[in-house]
N, C-alpha and C positions, 0 to 999 in steps of 0.2 A: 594796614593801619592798626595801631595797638587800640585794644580794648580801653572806652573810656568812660562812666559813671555819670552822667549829667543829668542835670533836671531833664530835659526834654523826654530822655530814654525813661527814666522812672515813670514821667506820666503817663507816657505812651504805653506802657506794659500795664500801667494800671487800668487807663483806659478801657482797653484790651479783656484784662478781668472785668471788669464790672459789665461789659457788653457780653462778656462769655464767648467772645469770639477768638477759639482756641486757635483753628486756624492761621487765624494773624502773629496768634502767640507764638505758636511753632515753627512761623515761617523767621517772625523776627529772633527767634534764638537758634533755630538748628545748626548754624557754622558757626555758634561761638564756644569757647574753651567751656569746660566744669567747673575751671576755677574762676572763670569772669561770670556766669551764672551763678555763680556761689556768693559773689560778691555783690552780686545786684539781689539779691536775696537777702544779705545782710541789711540792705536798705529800705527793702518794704515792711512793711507789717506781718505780724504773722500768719495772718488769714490768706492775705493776696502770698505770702513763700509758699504756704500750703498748697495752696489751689496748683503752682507753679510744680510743685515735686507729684504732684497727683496725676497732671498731666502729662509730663513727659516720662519716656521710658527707663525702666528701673536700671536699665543698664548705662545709663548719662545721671539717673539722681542718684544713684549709690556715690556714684565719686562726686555729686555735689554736696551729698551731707557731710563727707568729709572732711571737702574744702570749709565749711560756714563755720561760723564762730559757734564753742561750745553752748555758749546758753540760748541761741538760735535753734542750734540742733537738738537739743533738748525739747523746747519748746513746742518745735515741727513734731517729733518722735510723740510726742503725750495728743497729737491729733488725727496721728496715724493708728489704724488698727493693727493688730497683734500680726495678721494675715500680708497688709500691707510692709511691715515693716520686715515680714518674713524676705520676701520678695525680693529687697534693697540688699538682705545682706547675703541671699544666693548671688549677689550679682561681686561680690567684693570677696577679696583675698581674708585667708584667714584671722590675719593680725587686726585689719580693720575692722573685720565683722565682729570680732572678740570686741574690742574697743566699746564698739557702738552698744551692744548687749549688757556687756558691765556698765553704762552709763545710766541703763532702765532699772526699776523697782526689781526687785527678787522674784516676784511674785508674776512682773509680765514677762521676767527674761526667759521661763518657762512654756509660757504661753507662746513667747514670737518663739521660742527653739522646736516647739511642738508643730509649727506649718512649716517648718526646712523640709524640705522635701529631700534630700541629698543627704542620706545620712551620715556618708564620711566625712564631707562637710560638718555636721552638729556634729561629728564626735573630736575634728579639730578642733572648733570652736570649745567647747566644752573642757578641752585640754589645756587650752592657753589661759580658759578663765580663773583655773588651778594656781597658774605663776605669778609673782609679784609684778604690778603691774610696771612698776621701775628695774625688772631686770630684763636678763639676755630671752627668759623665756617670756615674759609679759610683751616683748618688742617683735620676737620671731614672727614668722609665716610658716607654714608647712610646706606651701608649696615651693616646689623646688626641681630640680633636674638633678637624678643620682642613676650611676650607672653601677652594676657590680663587677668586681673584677674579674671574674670566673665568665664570663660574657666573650665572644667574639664580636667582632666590630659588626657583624651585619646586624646581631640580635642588639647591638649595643645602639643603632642608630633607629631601628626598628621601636624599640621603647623608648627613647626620647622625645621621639614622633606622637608616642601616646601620651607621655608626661606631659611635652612641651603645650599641650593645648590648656591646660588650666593655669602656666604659669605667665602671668603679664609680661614680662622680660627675662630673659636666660642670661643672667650675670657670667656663673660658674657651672660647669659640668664636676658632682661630688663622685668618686669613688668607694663604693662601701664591700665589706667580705658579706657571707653568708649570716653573717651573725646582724647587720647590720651598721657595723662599725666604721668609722670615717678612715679610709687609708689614704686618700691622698684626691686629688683634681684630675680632670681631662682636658689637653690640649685640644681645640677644636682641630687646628691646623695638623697637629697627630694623627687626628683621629681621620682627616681625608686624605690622608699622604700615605696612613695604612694598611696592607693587604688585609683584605677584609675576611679572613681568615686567621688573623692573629689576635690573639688574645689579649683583653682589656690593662690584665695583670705584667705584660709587657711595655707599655706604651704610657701608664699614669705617671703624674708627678706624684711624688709620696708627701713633700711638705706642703702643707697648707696650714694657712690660721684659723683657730676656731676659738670660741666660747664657752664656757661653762654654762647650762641652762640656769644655772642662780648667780651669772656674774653681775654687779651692779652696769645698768646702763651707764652713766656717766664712763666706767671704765672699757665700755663697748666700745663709744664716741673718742676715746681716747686712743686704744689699740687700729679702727679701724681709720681715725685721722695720720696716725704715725706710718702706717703703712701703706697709706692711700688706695684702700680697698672700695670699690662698690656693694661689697657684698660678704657675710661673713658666717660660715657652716657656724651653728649651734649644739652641741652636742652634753651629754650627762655625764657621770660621772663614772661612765663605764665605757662611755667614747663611742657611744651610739649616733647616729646622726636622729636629728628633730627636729630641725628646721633650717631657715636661712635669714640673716637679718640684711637688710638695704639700706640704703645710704638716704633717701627718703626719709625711712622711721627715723634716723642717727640725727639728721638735721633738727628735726621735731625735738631731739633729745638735747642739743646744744643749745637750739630756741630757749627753750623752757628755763634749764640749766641756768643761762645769762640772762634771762627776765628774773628769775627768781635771788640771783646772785645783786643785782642790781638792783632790785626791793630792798634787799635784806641790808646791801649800801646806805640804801636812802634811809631807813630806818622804817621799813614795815615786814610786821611779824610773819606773813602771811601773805602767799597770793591772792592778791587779788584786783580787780579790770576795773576800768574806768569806771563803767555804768553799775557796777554795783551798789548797795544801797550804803546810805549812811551809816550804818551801825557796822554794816562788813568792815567798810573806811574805817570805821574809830574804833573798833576792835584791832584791827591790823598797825595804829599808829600812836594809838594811846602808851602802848607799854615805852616805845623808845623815847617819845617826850615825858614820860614820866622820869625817865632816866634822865634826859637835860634838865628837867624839874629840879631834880637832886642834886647833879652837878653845881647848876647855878646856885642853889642854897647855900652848898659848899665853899663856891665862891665865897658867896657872898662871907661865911660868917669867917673864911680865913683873911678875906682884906680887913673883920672889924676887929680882928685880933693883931692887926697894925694899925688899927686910929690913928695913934700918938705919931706914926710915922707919917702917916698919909697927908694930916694935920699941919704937919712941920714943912712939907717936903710936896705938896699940892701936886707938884706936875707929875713925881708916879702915874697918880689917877690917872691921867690923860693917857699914860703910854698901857693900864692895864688891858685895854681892849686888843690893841697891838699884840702883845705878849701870848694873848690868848688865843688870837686867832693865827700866828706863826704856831703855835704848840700845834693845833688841829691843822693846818694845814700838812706839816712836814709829816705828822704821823699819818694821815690818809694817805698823803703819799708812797710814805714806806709801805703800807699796811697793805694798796692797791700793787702793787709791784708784786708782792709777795702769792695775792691771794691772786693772782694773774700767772704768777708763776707755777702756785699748784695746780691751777687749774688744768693748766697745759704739760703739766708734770716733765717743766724741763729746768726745774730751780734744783740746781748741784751744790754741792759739796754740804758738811756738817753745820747746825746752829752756828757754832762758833763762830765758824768763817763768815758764814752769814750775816751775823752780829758786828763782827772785825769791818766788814765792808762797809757796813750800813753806818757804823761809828766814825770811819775814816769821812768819808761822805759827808757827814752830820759835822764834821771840822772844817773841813772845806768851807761849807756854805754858810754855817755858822760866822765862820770868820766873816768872810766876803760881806755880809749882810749887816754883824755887829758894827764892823769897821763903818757902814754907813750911815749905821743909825750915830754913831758911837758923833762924826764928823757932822750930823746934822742937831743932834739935841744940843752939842757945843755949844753948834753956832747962833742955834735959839736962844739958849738959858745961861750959857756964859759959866758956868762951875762945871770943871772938870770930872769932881767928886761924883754927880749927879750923871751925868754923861758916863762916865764908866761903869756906876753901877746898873744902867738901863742895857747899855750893849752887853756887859758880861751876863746877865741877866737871861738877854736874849742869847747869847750864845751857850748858854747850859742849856737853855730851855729846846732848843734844837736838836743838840747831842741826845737830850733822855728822850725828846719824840720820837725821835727818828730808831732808839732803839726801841722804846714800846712798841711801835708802829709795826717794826719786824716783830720782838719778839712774841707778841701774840699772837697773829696767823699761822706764827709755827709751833706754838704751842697748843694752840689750839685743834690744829691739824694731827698731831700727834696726840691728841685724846679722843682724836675721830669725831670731831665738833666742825660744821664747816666752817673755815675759815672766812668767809665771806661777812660771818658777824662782826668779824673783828673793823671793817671796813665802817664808816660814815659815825654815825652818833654816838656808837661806845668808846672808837677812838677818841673823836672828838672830845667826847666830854670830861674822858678820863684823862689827858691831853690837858686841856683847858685849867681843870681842878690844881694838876700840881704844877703844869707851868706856873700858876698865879702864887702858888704860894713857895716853887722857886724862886719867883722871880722877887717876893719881898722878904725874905729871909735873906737874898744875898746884896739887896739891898740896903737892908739893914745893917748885915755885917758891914757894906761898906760906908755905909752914913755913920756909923755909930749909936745904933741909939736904939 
């Protein structure tokens, strides 16, 4: 029966707390996930999570404070002492416990590294705290299964047996020379099919894929989506081996990636969660409405630079809301296609062609859509004059969205800006602005006046 969050279970755990009756607590949590515990955690207070991470053993709350939402875990961490929190991250791989450490003051991450007890342990931890936390070294683990090739298969399965105990899951068997260098993978099926007398340097595959310890994650998540890898050696710039990255971390990195791409859509500058406070809010969403602020003014003062037209000719007015909102719509469009496209780094051939397409396209639908507006203002308004200039109107205004829409995700991709800006209120607005004042200059051409 899937794990499920109800009132009853909340009070019932609360209860529980306030009676101090651990027992009960331990009985009703011991066969549930880390991550459904982690989530019933997200729902209590922070006093009753506290109590809960205190009580159970550090080797089920380490993979709960991973699961909890960051400002949860935060908050638990600042309740925990320096000893206790030692504790949680002997119990977690090195990428996490890095994670968790960078997330403390400067001042305690010394303190909780000072009760590790396991020194190679802090001296991992301490190495990943080095790396950019968005790249191939910020994302790694050390731990790992490496064999060297100058090994026979008996001494080769003999130390794996010693490796494999600190590594949670054995993805890949890595290959490395004397120097430590990545040569290539081990076939498990190789390697029990082998006389155990034969040498490792016989038997490896030599190609494998790896990382640069400074590649950007995004292009981690990208290399290791295209190949469909679980798991991917990390190496420097001397082709050392230094870690291993999982498909786990990769997820987190696409999570992130399309929350933050889809803010930056909606029009906020900056990550940030629901429950944060208001000022977080309106720092994050001031600057893009200040940008339709200016838009709209825009507007505004190129419709009062046709009065005399607007005056004459009243039902423009009505169609310029129309107008404006095909201009935004067509170019998010385009702009979404594009910035979809880099993302997944499978949008080919040159701008040009790019542009070529996205024009044809923009004819297409143009037509299709003038033509009806063209047959429906007719039949309203009865002047043909009036009727042509609204659909031609609208069919410029489509063709230049649709190529704004392209052209600047990929301009802006090419000055190494994400493209992702280009999406939602900049489109829009920039969109809006000259549809409106295409759409009454060619208007005007065609009334005369």
């Amino acid at each position: 029966m899937p794990f499920e969050i109800t009132n009853d279970l909340i009070k019932q755990v609360q209860l529980y707390i306030q009676q101090l009756d651990d027992n009960a607590l331990l009985q009703l949590l011991e066969d549930e996930h880390h991550a459904d515990i982690a989530e019933l955690l997200n729902e209590l207070n922070l006093n009753e999570a506290t109590y809960i991470i205190k009580l159970l053993d550090s080797e089920l709350t380490s993979d709960i404070l991973m699961d909890l939402d960051e400002d949860v875990r935060e908050k638990i961490l600042k309740k925990l002492s320096a000893k206790e929190i030692a504790e949680e991250l002997e119990e977690l791989d090195t990428d996490d416990a890095a994670d968790i450490v960078s997330e403390l003051p400067e001042e305690r991450q010394e303190r909780v590294i000072s009760h590790i007890e396991d020194e190679e342990h802090v001296k991992d931890i301490v190495e990943l705290l080095t790396y950019d936390e968005n790249s191939a070294g910020g994302l790694m683990a050390k731990e790992l299964v490496k064999v060297n090739e100058n090994w026979n298969v008996t001494r080769c399965v003999k130390e794996m047996r010693t490796q494999a105990k600190d590594v949670t899951r054995v993805h890949s068997i890595y290959v490395v020379d004397n120097e430590n260098k990545l040569k290539g993978r081990l076939s498990l099926k190789d390697l029990l099919v082998t006389s155990a007398k034969a040498h490792i340097s016989e038997i490896y595959i030599p190609k494998v894929d790896a990382v640069n310890v400074n590649e950007k994650g995004e292009e981690v998540a990208r290399i290791m989506q295209k190949y469909d890898l679980e798991a991917i050696p990390v190496t420097d710039d001397n082709e050392h081996l230094l870690g291993r990255i999982t498909i786990d971390d990769i997820v987190d990195v696409i999570k992130e990636e399309a929350e933050k791409d889809y803010q930056m859509a909606a029009g906020l500058t900056e990550d940030i969660e629901a429950d944060d406070t208001i000022f977080e809010h309106t720092r994050a969403r001031l600057p893009w409405l200040f940008l339709g602020l200016i838009g709209g003014v825009g507007a505004a003062a190129i419709m009062g630079g046709f009065e005399d037209l607007i005056s004459k000719h009243a039902i423009l007015f009505f169609f310029t809301p129309l107008i404006a909102a095909m201009a935004g719509n067509v170019g998010v469009q385009s702009s979404a296609i594009i910035v979809q496209g880099l993302a997944n780094d499978d949008l080919k051939g040159s701008i040009g062609n790019r542009l070529l397409k996205e024009f044809l396209l923009a004819i297409v639908n143009g037509i299709a859509l003038s033509i009806l507006l063209f047959a429906f203002t007719w039949l309203w308004h009865g002047e043909i004059k009036i009727s042509m200039a609204i659909s031609i109107s609208l069919f410029a205004v489509i063709i230049m969205a649709g190529i704004v829409g392209t052209f600047i995700p990929l301009f802006l991709d090419k000055r190494g800006i994400d493209p992702a800006i280009a999406t939602g209120p900049f489109i829009t607005t920039t969109n809006d602005v000259f549809g409106i004042l295409i759409y009454f200059m060619i208007a005007k051409a065609i009334l005369g006046i």
